[in-house]
VMD Tcl script that builds the backbone (N, CA, C; Angstrom):
set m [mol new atoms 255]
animate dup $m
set s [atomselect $m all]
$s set {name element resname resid chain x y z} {
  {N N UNK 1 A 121.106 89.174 84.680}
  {CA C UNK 1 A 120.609 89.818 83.494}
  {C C UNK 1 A 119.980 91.147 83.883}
  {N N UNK 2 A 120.400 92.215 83.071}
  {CA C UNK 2 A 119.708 93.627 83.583}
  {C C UNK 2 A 118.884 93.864 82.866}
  {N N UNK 3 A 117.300 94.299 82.791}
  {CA C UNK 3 A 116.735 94.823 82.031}
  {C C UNK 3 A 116.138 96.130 81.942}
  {N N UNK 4 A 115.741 96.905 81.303}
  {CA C UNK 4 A 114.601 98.138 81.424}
  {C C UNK 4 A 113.233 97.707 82.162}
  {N N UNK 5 A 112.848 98.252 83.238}
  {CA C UNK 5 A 111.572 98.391 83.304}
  {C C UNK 5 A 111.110 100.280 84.029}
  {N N UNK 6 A 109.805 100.050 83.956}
  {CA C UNK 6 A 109.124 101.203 84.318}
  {C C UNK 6 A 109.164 101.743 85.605}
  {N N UNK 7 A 109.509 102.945 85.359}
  {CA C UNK 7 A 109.421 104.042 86.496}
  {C C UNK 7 A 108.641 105.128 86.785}
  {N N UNK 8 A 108.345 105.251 88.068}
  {CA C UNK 8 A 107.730 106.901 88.114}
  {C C UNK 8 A 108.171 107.640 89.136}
  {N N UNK 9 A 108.076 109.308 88.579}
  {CA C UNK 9 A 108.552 109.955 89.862}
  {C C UNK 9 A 107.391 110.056 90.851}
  {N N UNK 10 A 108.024 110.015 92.139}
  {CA C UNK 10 A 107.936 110.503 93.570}
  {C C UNK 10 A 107.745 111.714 93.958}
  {N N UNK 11 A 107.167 112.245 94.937}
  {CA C UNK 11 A 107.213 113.456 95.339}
  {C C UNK 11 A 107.898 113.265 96.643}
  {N N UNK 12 A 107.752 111.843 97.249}
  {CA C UNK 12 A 108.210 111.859 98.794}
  {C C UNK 12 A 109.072 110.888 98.701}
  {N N UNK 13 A 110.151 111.536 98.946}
  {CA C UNK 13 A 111.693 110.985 99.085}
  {C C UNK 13 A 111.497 109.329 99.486}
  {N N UNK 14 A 110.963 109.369 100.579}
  {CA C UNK 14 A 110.619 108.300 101.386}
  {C C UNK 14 A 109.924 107.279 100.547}
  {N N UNK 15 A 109.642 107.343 99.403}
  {CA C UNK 15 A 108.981 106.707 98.749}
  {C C UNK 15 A 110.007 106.205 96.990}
  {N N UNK 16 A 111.122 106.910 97.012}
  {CA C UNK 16 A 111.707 106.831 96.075}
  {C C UNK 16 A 113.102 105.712 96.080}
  {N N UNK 17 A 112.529 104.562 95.900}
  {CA C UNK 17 A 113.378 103.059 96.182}
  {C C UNK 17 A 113.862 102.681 94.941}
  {N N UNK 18 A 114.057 103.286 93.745}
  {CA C UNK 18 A 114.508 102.734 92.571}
  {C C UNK 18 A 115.920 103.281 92.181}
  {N N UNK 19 A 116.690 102.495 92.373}
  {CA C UNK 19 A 118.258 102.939 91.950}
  {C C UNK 19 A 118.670 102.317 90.547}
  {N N UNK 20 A 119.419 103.645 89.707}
  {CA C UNK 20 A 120.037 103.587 88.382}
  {C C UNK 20 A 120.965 102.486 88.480}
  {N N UNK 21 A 120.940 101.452 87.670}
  {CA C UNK 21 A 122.565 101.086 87.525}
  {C C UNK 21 A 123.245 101.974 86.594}
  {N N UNK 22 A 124.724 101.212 86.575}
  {CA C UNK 22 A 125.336 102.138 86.174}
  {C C UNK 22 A 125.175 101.680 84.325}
  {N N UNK 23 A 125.407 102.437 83.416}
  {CA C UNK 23 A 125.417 102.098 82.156}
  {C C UNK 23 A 126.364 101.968 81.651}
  {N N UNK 24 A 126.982 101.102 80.438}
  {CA C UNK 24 A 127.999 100.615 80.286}
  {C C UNK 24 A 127.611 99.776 78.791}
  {N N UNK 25 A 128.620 99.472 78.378}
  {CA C UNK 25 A 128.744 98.793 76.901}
  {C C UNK 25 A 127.777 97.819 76.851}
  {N N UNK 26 A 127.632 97.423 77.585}
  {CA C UNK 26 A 126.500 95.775 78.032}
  {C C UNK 26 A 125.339 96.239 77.156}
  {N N UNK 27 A 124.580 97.809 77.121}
  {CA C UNK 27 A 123.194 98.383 77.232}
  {C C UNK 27 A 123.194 98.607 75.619}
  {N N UNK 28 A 124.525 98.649 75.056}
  {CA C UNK 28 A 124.367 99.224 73.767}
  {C C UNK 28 A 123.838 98.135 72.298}
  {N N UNK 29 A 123.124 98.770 71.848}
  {CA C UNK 29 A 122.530 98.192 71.119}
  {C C UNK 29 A 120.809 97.321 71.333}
  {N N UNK 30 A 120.433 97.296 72.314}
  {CA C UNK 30 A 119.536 96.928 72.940}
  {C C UNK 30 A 117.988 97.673 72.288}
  {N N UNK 31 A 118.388 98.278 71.522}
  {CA C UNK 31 A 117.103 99.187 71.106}
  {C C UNK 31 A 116.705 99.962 72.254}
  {N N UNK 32 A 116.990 100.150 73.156}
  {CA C UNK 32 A 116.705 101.235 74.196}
  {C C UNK 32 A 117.392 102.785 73.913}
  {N N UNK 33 A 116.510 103.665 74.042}
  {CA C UNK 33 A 117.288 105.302 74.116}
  {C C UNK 33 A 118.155 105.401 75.322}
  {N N UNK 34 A 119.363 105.307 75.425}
  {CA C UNK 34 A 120.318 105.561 75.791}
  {C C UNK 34 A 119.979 106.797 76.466}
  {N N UNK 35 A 119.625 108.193 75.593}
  {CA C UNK 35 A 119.341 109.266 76.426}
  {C C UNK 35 A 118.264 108.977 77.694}
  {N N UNK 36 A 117.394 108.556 77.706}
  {CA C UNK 36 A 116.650 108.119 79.137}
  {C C UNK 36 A 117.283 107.891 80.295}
  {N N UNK 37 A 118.117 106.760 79.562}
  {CA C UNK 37 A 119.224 106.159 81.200}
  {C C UNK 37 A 120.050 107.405 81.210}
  {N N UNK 38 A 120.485 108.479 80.567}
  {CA C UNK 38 A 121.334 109.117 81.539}
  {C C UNK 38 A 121.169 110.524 81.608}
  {N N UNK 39 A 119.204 110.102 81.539}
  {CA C UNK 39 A 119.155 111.554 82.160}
  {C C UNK 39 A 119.320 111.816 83.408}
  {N N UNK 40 A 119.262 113.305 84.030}
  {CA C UNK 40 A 119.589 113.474 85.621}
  {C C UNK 40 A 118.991 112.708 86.271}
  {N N UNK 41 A 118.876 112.461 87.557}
  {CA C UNK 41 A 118.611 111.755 88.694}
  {C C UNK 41 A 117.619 111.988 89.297}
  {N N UNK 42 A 116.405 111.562 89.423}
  {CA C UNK 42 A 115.197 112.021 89.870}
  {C C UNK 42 A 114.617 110.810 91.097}
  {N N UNK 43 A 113.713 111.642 92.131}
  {CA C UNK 43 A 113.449 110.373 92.761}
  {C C UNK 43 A 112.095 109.696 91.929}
  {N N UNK 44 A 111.932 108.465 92.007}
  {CA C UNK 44 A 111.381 107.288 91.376}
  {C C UNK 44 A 111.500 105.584 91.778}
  {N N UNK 45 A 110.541 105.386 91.507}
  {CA C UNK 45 A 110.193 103.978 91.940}
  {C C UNK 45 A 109.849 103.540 91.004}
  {N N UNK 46 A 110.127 101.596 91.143}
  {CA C UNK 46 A 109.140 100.619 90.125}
  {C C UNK 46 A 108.451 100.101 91.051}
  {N N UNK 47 A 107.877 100.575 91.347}
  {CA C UNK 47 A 107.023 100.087 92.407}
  {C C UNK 47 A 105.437 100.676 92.384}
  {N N UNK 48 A 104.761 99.937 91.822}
  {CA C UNK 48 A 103.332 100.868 91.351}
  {C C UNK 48 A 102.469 101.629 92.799}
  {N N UNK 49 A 102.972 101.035 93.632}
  {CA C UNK 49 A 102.207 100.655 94.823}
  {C C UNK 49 A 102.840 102.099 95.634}
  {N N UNK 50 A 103.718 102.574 95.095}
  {CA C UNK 50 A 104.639 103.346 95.798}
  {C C UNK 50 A 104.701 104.991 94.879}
  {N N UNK 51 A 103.790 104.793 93.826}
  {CA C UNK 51 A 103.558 105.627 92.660}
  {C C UNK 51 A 102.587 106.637 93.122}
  {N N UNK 52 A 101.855 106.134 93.519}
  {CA C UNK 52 A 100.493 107.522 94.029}
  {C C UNK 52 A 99.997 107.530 95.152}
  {N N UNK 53 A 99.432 108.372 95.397}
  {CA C UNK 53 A 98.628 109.007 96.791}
  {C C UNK 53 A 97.509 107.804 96.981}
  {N N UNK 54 A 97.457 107.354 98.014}
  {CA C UNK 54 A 95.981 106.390 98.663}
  {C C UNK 54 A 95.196 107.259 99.396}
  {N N UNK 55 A 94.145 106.696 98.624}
  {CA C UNK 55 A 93.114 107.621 99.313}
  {C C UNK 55 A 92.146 106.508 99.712}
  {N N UNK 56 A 91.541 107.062 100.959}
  {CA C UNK 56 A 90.663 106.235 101.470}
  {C C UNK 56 A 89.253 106.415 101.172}
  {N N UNK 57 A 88.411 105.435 100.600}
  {CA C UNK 57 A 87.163 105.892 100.423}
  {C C UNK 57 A 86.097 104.765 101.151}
  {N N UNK 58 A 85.061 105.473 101.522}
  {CA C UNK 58 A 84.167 104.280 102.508}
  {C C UNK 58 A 82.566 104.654 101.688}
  {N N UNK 59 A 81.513 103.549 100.990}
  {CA C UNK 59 A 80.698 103.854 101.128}
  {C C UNK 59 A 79.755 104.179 102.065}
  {N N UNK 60 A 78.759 104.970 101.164}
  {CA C UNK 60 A 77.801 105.399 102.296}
  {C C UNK 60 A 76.388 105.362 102.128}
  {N N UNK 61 A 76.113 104.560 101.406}
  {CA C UNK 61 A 74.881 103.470 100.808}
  {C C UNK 61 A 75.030 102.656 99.613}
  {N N UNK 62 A 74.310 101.785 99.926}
  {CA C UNK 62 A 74.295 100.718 98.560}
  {C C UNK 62 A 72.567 100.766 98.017}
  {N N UNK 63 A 72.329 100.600 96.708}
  {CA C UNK 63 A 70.929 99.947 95.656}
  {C C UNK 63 A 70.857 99.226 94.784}
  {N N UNK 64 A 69.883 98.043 94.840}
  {CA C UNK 64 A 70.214 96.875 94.126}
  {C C UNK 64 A 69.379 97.087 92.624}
  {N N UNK 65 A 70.035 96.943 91.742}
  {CA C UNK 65 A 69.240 97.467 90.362}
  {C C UNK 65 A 69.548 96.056 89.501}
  {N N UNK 66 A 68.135 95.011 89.495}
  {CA C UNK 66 A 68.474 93.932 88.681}
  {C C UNK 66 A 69.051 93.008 89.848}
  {N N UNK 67 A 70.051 92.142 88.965}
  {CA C UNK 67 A 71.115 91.664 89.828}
  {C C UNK 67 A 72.522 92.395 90.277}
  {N N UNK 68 A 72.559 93.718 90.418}
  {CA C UNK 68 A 73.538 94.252 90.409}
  {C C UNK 68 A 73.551 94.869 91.721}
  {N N UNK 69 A 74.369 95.176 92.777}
  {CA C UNK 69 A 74.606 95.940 94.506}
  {C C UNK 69 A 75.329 97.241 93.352}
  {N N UNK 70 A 74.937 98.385 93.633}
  {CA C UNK 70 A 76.094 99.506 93.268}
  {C C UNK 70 A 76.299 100.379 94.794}
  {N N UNK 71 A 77.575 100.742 95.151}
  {CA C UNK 71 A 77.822 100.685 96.244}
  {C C UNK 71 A 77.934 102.807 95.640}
  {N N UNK 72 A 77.436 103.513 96.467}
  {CA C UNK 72 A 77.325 105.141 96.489}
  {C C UNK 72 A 78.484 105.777 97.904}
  {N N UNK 73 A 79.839 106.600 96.849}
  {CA C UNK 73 A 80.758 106.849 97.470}
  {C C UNK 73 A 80.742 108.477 97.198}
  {N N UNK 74 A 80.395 109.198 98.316}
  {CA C UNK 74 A 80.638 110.498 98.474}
  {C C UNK 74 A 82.244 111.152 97.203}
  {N N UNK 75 A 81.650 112.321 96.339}
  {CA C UNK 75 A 82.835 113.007 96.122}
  {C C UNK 75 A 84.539 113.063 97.032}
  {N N UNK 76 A 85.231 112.832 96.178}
  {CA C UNK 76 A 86.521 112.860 97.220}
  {C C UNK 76 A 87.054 114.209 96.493}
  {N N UNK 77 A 88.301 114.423 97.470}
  {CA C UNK 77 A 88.976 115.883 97.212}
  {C C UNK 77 A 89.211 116.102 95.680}
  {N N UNK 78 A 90.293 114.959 95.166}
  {CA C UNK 78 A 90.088 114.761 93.823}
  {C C UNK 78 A 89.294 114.603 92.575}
  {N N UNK 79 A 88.015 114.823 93.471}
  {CA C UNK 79 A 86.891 114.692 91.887}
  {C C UNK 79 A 85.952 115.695 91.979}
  {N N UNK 80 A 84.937 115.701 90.958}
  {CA C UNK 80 A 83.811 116.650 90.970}
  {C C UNK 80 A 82.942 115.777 90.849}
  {N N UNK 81 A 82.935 114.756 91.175}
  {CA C UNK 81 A 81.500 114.005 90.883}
  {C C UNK 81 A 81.723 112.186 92.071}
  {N N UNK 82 A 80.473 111.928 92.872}
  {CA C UNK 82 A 80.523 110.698 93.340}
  {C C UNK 82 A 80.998 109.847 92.181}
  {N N UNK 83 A 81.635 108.854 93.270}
  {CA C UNK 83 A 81.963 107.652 92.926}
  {C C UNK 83 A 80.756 106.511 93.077}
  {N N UNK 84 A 80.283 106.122 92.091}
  {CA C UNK 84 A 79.111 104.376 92.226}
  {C C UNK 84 A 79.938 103.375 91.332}
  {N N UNK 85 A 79.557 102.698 92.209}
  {CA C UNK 85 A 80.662 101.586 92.349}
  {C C UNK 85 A 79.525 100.023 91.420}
}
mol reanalyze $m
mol bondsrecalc $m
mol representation Tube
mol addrep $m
């Protein structure tokens, strides 16, 4: 059984594991846009894990407020503001 699921593009080839089938009479009628499946060829994955950049983050103190630990993570490249956890 073939179905639709979700994709995203890649920037690194190496990361782009999701291959088109081919489309064919089988797809028609399915309520799916047809134009999607045959647009050009892009690299992409279903693979969420394989979707974005990992970034590593390490705290660099914790304070206990109540019953709560909030863990204090330095600004990363991507933000303007710490991360508390």
């Amino acid at each position: 059984m073939e179905y639709n699921v979700l994709t995203w593009k890649v920037q690194d080839s190496s990361k782009a594991d999701f291959v088109q089938k081919k489309i064919n009479a089988s797809v028609a009628g399915d309520g799916f846009d047809d134009r999607i499946l045959r647009t050009r060829s892009e690299w992409r994955t279903a693979n969420i894990f394989q979707a974005g950049e990992r970034i590593e983050v390490k705290a660099t103190g914790t304070y206990k407020k109540g019953d709560t630990v909030f863990f204090i993570i330095p600004a990363s490249p991507l933000s303007n503001y710490p991360f508390i956890f």
